[in-house]
N, C-alpha and C positions, 0 to 999 in steps of 0.2 A: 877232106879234113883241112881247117886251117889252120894255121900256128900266127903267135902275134909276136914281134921282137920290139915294137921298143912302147914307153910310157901314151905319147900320141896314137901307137895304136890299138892299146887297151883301150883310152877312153872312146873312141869314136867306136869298136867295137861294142863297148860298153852301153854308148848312147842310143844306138838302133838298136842292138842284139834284146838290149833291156825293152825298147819301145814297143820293139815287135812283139814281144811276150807278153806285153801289157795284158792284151785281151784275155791271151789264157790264164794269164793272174786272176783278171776279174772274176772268171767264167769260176775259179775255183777259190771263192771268196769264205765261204763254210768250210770247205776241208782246210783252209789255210787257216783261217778262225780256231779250230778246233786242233791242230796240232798245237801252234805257236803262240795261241794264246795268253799263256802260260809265262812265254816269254817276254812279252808288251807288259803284263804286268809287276814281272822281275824287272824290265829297265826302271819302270814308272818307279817301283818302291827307292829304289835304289837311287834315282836322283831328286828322291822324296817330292816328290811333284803331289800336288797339293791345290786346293782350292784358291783362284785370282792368281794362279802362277804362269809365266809367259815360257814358253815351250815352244823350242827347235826340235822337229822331228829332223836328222840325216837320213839318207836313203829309206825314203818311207814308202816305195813301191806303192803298191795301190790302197795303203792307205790304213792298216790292222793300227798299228803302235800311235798312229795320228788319232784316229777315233776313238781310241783307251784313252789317251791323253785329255782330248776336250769332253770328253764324259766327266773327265775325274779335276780339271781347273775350270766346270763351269761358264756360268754367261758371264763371271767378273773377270775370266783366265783368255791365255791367245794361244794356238796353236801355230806352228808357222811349216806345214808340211813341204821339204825339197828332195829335191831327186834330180837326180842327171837324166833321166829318159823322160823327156818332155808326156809320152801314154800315160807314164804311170803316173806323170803327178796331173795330170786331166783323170784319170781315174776315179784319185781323189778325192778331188775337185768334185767329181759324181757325188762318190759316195755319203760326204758329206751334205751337200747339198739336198739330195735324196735322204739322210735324215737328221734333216734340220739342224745341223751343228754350223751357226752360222760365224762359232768364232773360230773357225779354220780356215786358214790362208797357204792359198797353194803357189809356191814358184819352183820352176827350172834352176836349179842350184848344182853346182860340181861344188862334193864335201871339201874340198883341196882349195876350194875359193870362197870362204861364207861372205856373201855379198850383201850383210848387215849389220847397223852401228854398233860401235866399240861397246860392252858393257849391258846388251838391250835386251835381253832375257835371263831367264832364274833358273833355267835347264835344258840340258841337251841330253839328244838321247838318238840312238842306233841301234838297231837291235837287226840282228844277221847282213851288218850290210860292209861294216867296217875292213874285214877281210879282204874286200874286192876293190881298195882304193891303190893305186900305186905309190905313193906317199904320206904314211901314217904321219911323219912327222909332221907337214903342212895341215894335215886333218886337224892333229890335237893341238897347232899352235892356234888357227881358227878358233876350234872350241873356247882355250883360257879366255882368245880375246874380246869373242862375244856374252859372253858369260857374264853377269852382275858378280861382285866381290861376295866369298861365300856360295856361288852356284852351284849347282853339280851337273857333274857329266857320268851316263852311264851307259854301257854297251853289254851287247850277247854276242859270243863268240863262240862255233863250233871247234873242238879239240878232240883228243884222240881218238885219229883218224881209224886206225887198225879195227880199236872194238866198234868200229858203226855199220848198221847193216846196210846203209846205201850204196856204199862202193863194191859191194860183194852183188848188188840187185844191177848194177851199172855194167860191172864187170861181163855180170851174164848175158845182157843184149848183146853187147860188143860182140862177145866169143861171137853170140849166137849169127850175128849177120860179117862172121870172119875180119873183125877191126880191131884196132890194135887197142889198148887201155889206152886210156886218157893219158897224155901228156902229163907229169910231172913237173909244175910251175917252177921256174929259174930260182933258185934262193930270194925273197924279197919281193917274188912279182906275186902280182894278187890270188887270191885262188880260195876256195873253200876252207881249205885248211893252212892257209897261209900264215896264220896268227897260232896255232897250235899252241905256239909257245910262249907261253902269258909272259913271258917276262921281256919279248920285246915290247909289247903295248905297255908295260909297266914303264918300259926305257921313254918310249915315247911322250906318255903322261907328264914323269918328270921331267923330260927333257924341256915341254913347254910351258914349264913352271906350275903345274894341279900338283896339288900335294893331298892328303888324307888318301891314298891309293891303296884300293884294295879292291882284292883279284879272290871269287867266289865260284867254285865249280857248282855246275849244274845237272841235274839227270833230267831227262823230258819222255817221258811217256810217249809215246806216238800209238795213236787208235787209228788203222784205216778199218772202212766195215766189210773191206774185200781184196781179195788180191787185183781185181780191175781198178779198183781206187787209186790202190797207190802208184801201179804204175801209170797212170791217166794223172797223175801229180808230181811223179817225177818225170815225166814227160812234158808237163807244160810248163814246170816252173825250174826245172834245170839248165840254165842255159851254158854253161860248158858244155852238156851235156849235147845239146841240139846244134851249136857249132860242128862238134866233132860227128855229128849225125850229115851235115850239111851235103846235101845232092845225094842222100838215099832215101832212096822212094819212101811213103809214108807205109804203103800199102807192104813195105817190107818189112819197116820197122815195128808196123804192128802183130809182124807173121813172128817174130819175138816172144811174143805171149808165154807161151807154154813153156821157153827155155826161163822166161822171168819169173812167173810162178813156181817150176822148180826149184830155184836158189830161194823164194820166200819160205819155202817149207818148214825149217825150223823155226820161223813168226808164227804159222797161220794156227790161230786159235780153234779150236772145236767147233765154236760159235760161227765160224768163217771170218774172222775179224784178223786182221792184220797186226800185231802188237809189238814192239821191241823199242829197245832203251836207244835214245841219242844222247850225247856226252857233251860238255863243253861247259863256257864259264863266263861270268859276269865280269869287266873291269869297272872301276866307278871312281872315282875322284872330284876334286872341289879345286875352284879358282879361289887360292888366297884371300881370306876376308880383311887383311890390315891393305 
């Protein structure tokens, strides 16, 4: 198991831990489609992104919120997909190119550094990534200052923690290969549920001058078509998860099974379908138009 203490080494954990996951991002590009979909089209509305509009994707993993994006501004619009984990914005970079969205632009970007000019796009947008930054503040002073006067900035953030059923499906491997629950992130260090509390990203917003702020809970369906789905999805795209897993055999962790379908039992539909509710919330805001 390893523990991280300080800012420097979240993100170098952050930049391999995410690269190396890339592929199993990819490999689960439909089941990611198909839960979170929902959610790429909540940021889009919400930083009203629009036809010829220039769009910063933030942590755009392999690529979901980026491809909604250049679908919806067009061959007259820009995408500008970054990410810290150089796989995932190669990904990207695939996926796009594979279908034909040739106004997507991929670079290696840390959200804490946006290394483009003052004023140069009409929206930003994040969607499940904003949580895992260690410096919100530096995040949203970035955002105002890339922003065109009038722009918006929107994000999806998972919140309360209690009613979700992943940490209860988490929990249950853990017991099952005798490990301890996940670590409890320090107050302020990044984590899943790190943002829980809308009203620091609200601080933060204002803090670097967005004003129009508003904070909109969300309920998201989740369908898997089997109890193997989903834990073949929270196993490839959790990586807290695969950290705290780190130097146990695979071959163990998959002997898990049957304690993890256990704990799905109040999900699993008649049908065999996996179904239950995740929680959380939209923040969105505007860089001053005068």
């Amino acid at each position: 198991m390893t523990t991280l203490s300080t800012a420097h080494d979240v993100k170098a954990w952050q930049r391999t831990g995410w690269s190396e996951q890339a592929r199993h991002w990819y490999r689960q590009i439909e089941v990611t489609r198909r839960q979170w979909e929902p959610l790429s089209d909540g940021v889009l509305d919400l930083a009203r992104v629009t036809a010829g509009d220039r769009v910063l994707d933030l942590a755009c993993g392999v690529g979901d919120p980026s491809i909604a994006a250049a679908r919806r501004v067009g061959p007259s619009g820009k995408v500008i997909a970054t990410d810290l984990a150089p796989d995932m914005v190669a990904f990207t970079a695939q996926r796009a190119a594979e279908e034909g969205l040739t106004t997507v632009e991929t670079h290696e970007m840390d959200a804490e550094a946006i290394d483009l000019p003052a004023a140069s796009v009409d929206a930003v947008v994040c969607r499940l990534g904003l949580m895992f930054v260690p410096d919100l503040d530096r995040v949203c002073a970035g955002v105002r200052d890339v922003l065109v006067p009038g722009g918006r900035f929107a994000t999806a953030i998972p919140w309360r923690p209690a009613g979700q059923a992943m940490p209860r499906l988490i929990g249950a491997i853990l017991a099952a290969l005798d490990l301890p629950p996940l670590p409890r992130p320090e107050p302020g260090s990044p984590g899943i549920f790190s943002l829980a509390d809308a009203s620091v990203v609200s601080a933060a917003l204002e803090g670097a001058g967005l004003t129009g702020i508003e904070i909109r809970p969300y309920t998201l369906l989740h369908d898997f078509v089997s109890p193997d789905e989903w834990l073949e999805f929270l196993l490839a795209l959790n990586l807290p998860l695969r950290l705290h897993l780190a130097g146990v055999p695979e071959a163990r962790i998959r002997g898990t099974r049957q304690a993890a379908i256990d704990a799905m039992r109040p999900w699993i539909q008649d049908d065999g379908h996996v179904r239950f509710t995740a929680y959380g919330y939209y923040a969105a805001a505007s860089r001053p138009a005068g």
